[in-house]
N, C-alpha and C positions, 0 to 999 in steps of 0.2 A: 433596205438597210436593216440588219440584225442589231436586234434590240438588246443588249447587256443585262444578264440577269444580277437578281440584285440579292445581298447575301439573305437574306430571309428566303427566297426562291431556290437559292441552292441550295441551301442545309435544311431545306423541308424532311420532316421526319411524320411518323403520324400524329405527333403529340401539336407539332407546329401547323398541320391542317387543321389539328381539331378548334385549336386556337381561331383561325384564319375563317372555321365555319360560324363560331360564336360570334366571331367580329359583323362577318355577315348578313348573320340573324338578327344582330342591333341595329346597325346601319337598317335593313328592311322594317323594321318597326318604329321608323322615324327615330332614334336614339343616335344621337352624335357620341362616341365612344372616348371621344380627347376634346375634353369640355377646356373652361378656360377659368376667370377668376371664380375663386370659390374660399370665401370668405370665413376663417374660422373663431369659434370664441374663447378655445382656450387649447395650449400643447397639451400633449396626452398624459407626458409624464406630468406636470400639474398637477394633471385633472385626477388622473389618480394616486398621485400624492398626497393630496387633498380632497378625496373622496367623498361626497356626499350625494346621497341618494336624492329621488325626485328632481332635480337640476336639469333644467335645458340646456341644450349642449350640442356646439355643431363642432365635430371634429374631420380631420382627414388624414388618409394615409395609402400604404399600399396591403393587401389583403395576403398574410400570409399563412392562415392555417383555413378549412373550411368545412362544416359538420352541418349535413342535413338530416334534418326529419319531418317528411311529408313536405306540411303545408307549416312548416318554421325552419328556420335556421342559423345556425353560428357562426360568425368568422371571424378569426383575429386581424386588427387593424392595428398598423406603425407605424411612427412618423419616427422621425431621426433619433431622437432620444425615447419614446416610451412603446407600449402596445397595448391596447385594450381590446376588449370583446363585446363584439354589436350582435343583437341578437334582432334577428327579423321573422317577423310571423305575416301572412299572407294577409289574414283580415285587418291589421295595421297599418298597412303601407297603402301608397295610389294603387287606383287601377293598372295592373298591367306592370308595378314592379317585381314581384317578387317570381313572374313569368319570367321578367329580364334579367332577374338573380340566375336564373342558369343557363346563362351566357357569361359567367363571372369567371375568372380563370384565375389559381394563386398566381398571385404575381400582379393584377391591375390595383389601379391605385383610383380610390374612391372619397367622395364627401358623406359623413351621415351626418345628421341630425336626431335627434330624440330625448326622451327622459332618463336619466342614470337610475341604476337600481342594482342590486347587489343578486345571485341565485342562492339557491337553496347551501349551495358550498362557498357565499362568501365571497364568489370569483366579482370585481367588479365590470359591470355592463352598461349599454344605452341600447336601450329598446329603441329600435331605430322606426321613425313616426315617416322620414325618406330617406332614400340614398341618389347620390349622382353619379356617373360616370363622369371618371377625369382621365386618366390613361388606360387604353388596352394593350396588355403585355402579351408582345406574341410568341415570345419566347418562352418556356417554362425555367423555372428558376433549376439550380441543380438540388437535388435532394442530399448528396453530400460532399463537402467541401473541404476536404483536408487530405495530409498527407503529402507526400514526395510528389507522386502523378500530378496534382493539382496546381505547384508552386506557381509555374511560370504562367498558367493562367491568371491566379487571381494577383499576378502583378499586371500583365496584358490588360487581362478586362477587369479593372479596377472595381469598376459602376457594376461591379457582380459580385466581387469581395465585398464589398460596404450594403452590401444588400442583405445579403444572406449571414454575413460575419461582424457579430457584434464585437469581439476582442480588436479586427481591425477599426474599424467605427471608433473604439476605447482608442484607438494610439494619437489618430489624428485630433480627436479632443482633446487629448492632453498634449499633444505638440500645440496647437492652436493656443489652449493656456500657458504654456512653457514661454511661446513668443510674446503673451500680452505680459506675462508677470514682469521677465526682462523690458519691455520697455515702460513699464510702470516702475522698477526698478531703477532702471536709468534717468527716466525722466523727475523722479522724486530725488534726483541730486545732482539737478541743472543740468544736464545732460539734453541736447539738441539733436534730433533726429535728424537725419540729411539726406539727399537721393545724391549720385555723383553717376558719370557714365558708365554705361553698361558696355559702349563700344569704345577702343584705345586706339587712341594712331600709334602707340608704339606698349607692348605688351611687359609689365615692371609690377613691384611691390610684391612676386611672390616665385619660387621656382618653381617654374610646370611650364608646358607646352598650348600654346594656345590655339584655339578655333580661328582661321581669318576667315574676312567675307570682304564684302567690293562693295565700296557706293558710288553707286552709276554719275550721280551728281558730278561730286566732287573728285570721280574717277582717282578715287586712295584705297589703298587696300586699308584697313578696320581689323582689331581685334576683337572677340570679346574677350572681358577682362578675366584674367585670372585671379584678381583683386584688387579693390579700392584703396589701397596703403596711400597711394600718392595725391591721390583727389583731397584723401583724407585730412593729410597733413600741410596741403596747399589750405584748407580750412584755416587750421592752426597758426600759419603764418600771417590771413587775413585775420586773427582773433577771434574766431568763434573756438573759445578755448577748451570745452568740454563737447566731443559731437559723436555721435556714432550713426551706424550704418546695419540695419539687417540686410544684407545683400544677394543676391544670387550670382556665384560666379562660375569658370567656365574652364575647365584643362581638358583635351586633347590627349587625356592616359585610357589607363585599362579602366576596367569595370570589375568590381570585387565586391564584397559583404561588406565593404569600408569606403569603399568609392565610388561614386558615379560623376560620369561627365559635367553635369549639374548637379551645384550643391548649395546650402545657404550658409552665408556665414554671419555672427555676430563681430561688428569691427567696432572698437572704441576708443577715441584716443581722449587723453588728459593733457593738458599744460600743466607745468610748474610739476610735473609728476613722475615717477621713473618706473622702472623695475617692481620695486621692491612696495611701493604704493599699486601698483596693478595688480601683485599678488596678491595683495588684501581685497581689493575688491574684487578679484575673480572668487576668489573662496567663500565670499560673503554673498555675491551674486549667486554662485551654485549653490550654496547652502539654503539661501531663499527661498531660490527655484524648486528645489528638490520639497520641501518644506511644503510650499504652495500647491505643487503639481500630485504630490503623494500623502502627505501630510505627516511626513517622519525623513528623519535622516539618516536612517539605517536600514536597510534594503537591499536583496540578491540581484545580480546581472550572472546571468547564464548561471548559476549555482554557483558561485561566487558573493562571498558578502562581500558587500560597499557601507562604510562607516563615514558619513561626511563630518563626522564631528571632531574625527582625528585626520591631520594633514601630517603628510611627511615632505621632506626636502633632500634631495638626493644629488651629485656629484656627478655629472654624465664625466667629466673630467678623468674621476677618481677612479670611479668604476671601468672606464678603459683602460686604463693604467693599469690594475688590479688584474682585471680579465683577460688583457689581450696585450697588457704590455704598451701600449700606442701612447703615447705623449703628446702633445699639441701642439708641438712646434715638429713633428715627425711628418715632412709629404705624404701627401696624401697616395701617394702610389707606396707608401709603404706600411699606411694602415691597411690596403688592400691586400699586401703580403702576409702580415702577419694577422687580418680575419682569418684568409685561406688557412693560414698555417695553424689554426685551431678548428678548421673544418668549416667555416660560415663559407658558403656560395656566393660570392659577388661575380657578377658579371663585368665583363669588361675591365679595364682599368684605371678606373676611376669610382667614385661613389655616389650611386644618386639618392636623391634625398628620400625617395622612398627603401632604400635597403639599409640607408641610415637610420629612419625611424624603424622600422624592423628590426633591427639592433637594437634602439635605444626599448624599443617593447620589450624583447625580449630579456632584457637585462632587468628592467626596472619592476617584471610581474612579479617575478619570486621575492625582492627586496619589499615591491608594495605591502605585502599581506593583505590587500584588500582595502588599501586607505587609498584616497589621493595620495598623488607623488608628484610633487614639482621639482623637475630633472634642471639642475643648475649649471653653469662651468662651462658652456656649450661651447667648442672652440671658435674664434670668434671670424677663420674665414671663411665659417657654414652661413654667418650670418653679417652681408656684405650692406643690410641695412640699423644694424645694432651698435649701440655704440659699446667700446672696448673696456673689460674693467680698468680703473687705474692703476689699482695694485698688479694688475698681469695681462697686459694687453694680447695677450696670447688666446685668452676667453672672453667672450662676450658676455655683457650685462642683461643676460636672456633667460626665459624660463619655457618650458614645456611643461603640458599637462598630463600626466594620465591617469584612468579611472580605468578600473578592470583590464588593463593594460593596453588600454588603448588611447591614442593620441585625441585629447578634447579641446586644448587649450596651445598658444603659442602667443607669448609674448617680451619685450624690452623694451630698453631704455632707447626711448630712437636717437640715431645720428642727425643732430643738427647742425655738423662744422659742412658746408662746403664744399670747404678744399679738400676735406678729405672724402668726401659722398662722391667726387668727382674720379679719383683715385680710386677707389673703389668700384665704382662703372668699371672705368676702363680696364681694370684689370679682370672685371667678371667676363666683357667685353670682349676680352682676348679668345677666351672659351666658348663664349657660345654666338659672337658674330651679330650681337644683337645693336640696334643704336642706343647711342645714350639719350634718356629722357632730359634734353638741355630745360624745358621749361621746370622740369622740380629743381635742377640746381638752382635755375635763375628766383627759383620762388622760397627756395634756401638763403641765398645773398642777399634778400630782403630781411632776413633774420626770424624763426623758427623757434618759439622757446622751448627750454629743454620737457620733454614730453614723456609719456609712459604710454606703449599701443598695446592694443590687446586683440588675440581673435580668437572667436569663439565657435566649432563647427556646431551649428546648429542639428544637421542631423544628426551625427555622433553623439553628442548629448540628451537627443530626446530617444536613442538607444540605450542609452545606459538607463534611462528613467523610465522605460515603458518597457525593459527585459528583452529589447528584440535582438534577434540575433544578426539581422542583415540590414544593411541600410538600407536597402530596397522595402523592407516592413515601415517605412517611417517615412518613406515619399513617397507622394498618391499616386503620380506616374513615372516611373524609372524609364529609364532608357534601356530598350529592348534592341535585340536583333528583332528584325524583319520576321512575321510570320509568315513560313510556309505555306504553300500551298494556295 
């Protein structure tokens, strides 16, 4: 039976023998190469943030620079956040370590221990008194990492970006604080955290295409969800009146610099609250955010300044009227006529919500100047879960967000009548073949107080706050085509 080589076997190079001899050479001098608990007394960055000399001190990390002379030598040591420099001299250490020093390769990840002390430039050090083997890296790290050639690697091999790439390292900590500030935010004004299903017997609360899957069990086909709007507000009508949701959800479209199949969103609904109560706290939430995560609220995205201190409010209504002529009681096959007839590419004949918000970007960039811009007037049958203004049932009591012209925010006043949520299905219904969710009406008929939703994409926003330019920069693992080969 042929034996399956394994990738390390195949992409043998000489650097990856030289590796595989070192490894070798430790395993034969009794040295286990991938130790195990190794107990440390302080993080690096700490230790020299707070730098003082003579201090015993057992730190760890992975070895990424390394300078010999003779019978001593240098390497720099990192742990997630800092990097120091251990210095080892042959008559200091056990018998028979600093022989096994050169079997070190950049890239393995080691424990030292020893006294801290400062060199003749200052640099801060620990004279290392031992070290341990904890991983041997067989791979050699890349010497450089940037550029066009490189992209789709260090989205692939993540655990090689985060290695070598401290500005990625920089994003994902500040997404990580992005999502504690929000639910320290949230939760500092009653606000109740909630889990709701990830998989849907029937796919509702957002338009997009959904993922199906099968369970063997109960032999039903499962969505995942495109999002929690429904779970959410089933909360609402049992009284848990303020709740939200950091979610992961799930569509079945393309993949761009703005989308991926998997995304997080922030969902939050309010009782007793509308519209016009969600816009204050979305501005207050992002202003926070931004505050917390940067420590200012004025700041560029792609060369573009963003000023969170000034909000605008814009007319998505008006501004079709103005530019294209479309009114809101005009079919929808004849705003399709007349985009065309000012040059906008729609497909098809109809509108889908992505060439919609593409529109609504591109109208709203030049009007932003660089501010938020909450897009109002939205006509109200893009939005078959909003409820209708009273002065003009024509537009919906909804708002969108954008920030560098990109779509961050979607929120209104939600519909709690019914009779009319039911009318509403059905005629979405008619279009795209789908069943109606009878358990939300049924959980509407129980009565629903008048509410305010809001969603928040969480990657989109921690774009705009960490200057990345792709949403693929701000998830650890995006969704790839298949590697080749």
């Amino acid at each position: 039976m042929c034996q399956k080589e394994s990738p390390i076997q195949k992409d043998q190079n000489e650097l990856v023998r030289q590796r595989l001899e070192n490894l070798k050479a430790l395993k034969e001098t009794g040295i286990y190469p991938y130790g195990g608990r190794y107990d440390t007394s302080v993080r690096i960055k700490d230790l020299v943030d707070d730098f003082k000399e003579g201090i015993d001190t057992k730190v760890a990390g992975r070895i990424m620079a390394m300078r010999s002379h003779g019978k001593s030598a240098f390497c720099d040591l990192r742990d997630s956040e800092g990097k120091i420099q251990i210095y080892l001299k042959a008559d200091k250490l056990p018998e028979g370590q600093f022989a096994a020093f050169k079997s070190i390769d950049i890239g393995d990840i080691i424990g030292a221990e020893g006294k801290t002390f400062k060199t003749r430039t200052g640099e801060p050090t620990i004279e290392a008194a031992s070290f341990t083997f904890l991983s041997k890296g067989l791979r050699p790290l890349p010497e450089k990492w940037h550029g066009l050639k490189d992209v789709e690697t260090r989205y692939r091999q993540r655990y090689v970006d985060l290695i070598v790439n401290e500005p990625a390292r920089r994003i994902f900590r500040m997404r990580s604080q992005l999502t504690k500030n929000i639910r320290d935010f949230l939760d500092s004004r009653g606000y109740l955290e909630v889990e709701t299903p990830m998989m849907h017997p029937i796919p509702g609360g957002a338009a997009g295409k959904p993922f199906r899957t099968h369970h063997e069990t109960l032999d039903m086909d499962l969505y995942l969800r495109i999002a929690p709007e429904l779970y959410l507000k089933k909360l609402l009508v049992g009284g848990l009146e303020r709740v939200y949701e950091i979610n992961r959800s799930f569509r079945n479209e393309g993949i761009s610099t703005r989308h991926n199949p998997e995304f997080t969103m922030l969902e939050v609904y309010t009782a007793y609250g509308d519209c016009a109560t969600t816009m204050e706290l979305t501005q207050e939430l992002i202003t926070q955010a931004a505050k917390e995560v940067l420590g200012k609220t004025q700041f560029e995205y792609q060369g573009k300044g963003i000023d969170l201190d000034h909000w605008d409010k814009i007319s998505f209504a008006g501004l079709m009227e103005k530019e294209y002529g479309i009114l809101p009681d005009d079919d929808e096959k004849v705003w399709v006529k007349k985009l065309k007839k000012k040059g906008l590419e729609i497909e098809g004949k109809t509108l889908s919500r992505t060439q919609l918000i593409n529109i609504i970007g591109d109208l709203v960039t030049p009007e932003s100047k660089g501010h938020p811009v909450f897009v109002v007037d939205l006509f109200s049958e893009l939005c078959p879960l909003a409820k209708k203004k009273r002065d003009n049932p024509l537009l919906a009591d909804r708002f969108e967000l954008y920030i560098g012209g990109m779509e961050i925010a979607n929120a209104y006043s939600e519909l709690n009548d019914p009779i009319e949520q039911r009318l509403r299905f059905e005629a979405q219904a008619k279009d795209t073949k789908e069943d109606i969710d009878e358990d939300f009406i049924r959980a509407l008929e129980y009565g629903m107080p008048p509410a305010g939703g809001l969603g928040i994409g969480i990657d989109r926003l921690t774009m705009i706050l960490t200057d990345s330019a792709s949403i693929r920069d701000v998830i650890l693992f995006p969704q790839m085509r298949p590697e080749k080969g």
